[in-house]
N, C-alpha and C positions, 0 to 999 in steps of 0.2 A: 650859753644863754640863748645863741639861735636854736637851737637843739627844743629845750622846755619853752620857748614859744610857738615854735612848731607846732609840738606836744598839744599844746593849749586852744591853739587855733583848731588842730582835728578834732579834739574833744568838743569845743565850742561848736562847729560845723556840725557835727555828729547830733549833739545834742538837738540845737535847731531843727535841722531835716529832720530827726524822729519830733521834736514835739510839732512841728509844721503836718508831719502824714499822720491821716488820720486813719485810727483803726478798726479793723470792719470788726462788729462786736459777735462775741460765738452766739449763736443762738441757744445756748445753755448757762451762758455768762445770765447772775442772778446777783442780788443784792439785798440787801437787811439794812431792813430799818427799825425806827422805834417811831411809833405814832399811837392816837388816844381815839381813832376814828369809831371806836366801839364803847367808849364810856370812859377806860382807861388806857395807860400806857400797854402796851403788846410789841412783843417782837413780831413782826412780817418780814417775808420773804416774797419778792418779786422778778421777774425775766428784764432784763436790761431794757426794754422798749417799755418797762409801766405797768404790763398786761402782767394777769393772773397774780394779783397779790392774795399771800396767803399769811391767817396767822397762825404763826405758831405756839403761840403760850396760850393763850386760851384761859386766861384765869381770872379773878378778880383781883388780886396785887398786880401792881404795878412792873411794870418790865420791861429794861431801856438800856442803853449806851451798848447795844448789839456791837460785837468785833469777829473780825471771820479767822479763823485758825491758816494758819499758811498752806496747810493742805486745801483746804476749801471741806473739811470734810464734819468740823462743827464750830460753834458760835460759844463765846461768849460774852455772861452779859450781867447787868445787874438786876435783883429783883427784891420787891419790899415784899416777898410774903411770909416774911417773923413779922410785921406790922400786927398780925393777930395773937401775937403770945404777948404776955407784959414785956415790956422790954424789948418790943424786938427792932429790927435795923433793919437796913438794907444789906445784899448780902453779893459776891461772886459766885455765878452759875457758869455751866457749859451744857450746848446741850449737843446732838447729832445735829447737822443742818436739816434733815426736815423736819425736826422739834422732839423727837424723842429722845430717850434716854437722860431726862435731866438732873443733873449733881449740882449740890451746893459744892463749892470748894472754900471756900473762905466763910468762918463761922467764927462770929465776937459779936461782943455787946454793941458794940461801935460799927459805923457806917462803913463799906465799903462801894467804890463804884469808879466807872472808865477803867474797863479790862482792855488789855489791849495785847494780841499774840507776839511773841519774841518772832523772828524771824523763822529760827528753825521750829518754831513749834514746843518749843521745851519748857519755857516761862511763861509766864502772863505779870505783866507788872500791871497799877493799880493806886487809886489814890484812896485811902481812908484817914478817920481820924481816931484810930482806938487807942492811940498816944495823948487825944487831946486836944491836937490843931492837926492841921490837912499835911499828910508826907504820901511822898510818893513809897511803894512797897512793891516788891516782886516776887513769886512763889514758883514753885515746879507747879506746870501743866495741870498736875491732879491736886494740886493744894497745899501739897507739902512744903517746910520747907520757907514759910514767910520771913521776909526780912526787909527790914525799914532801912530806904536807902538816902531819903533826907534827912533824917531826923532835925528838920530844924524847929525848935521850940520856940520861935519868936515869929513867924510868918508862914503863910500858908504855902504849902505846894501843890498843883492840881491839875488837873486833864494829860497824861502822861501817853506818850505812845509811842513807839518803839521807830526807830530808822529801817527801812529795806537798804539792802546794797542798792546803788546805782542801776546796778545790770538783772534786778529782778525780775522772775518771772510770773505771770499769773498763777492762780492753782490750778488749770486747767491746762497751763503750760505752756500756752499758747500766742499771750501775747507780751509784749515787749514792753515796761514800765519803766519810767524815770521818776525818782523826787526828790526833791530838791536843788539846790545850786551848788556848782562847781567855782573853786575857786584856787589859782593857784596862789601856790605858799613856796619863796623862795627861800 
């Protein structure tokens, strides 16, 4: 038992001293957001200090719940532009992070929206409701491959997002990330 509190204690220590130092940001380290400061919703991308926000959708639909791929090398995200055909939804995109190359990957009559990247890059899970009420849903990277991992028909499920390991790293590679709490389990 002394042993796994040991354990616990350096974990604990650990923990504190990294979220206590604080870390110097790359000056490449950038961020995505979703904001309406031009009419509508747009994906932007920004430098970690606020400076040189850029957009990158550029369209009139709407375009929002930005999430960055584990490489840092593109985004995805949600966007209403089936809103102009009858019928249309909102839908899953990806695109390169500085806005080019953009795919639907997720196509239904039904809403989809909050992408959010697997860790390794392989999945994107996802909440829609092309069931009917809100489940959460997860696909390969390019859109293949969906499958409904709530299915519950009585209550909704929503805003879905994936765990990193404890000891993750930037995409950049660079720096040192913690989320969430530790707890032990004896």
């Amino acid at each position: 038992m002394q042993r796994r509190s040991n354990l616990a204690h350096l974990i604990l220590a650990s923990v504190v001293v990294l979220r206590l130092t604080p870390l110097n940001v790359d000056a490449q380290a950038q961020i995505v957001f979703a904001s309406n400061r031009d009419g509508n919703w747009e994906i932007y991308l920004m430098d970690a200090d606020g400076g040189k926000p850029k957009n990158l959708t550029k369209n009139r639909h709407d375009d929002r719940d930005p999430s960055w791929s584990p490489d840092g090398k593109g985004i995805a995200f949600t966007s209403g532009s089936n809103w102009n055909i009858p019928g249309g939804n909102e839908d899953i995109y990806v695109m390169d992070a500085n806005g080019q190359n953009r795919q639907r990957l997720a196509e239904n009559r039904q809403n989809d929206w909050y992408p959010s990247w697997s860790p390794a890059g392989e999945q994107i899970v996802f909440m829609s409701n092309r069931d009917g009420d809100f489940d959460i849903y997860v696909m390969d990277a390019d859109g293949g491959n969906p499958q409904n991992l709530t299915n519950n028909n009585r209550q909704n499920d929503i805003s879905p997002a994936w765990f990193n390991s404890p000891f993750s790293v930037s995409p950049t590679g660079k720096k040192f990330t913690m989320w969430g709490w530790l707890k032990q389990v004896d």
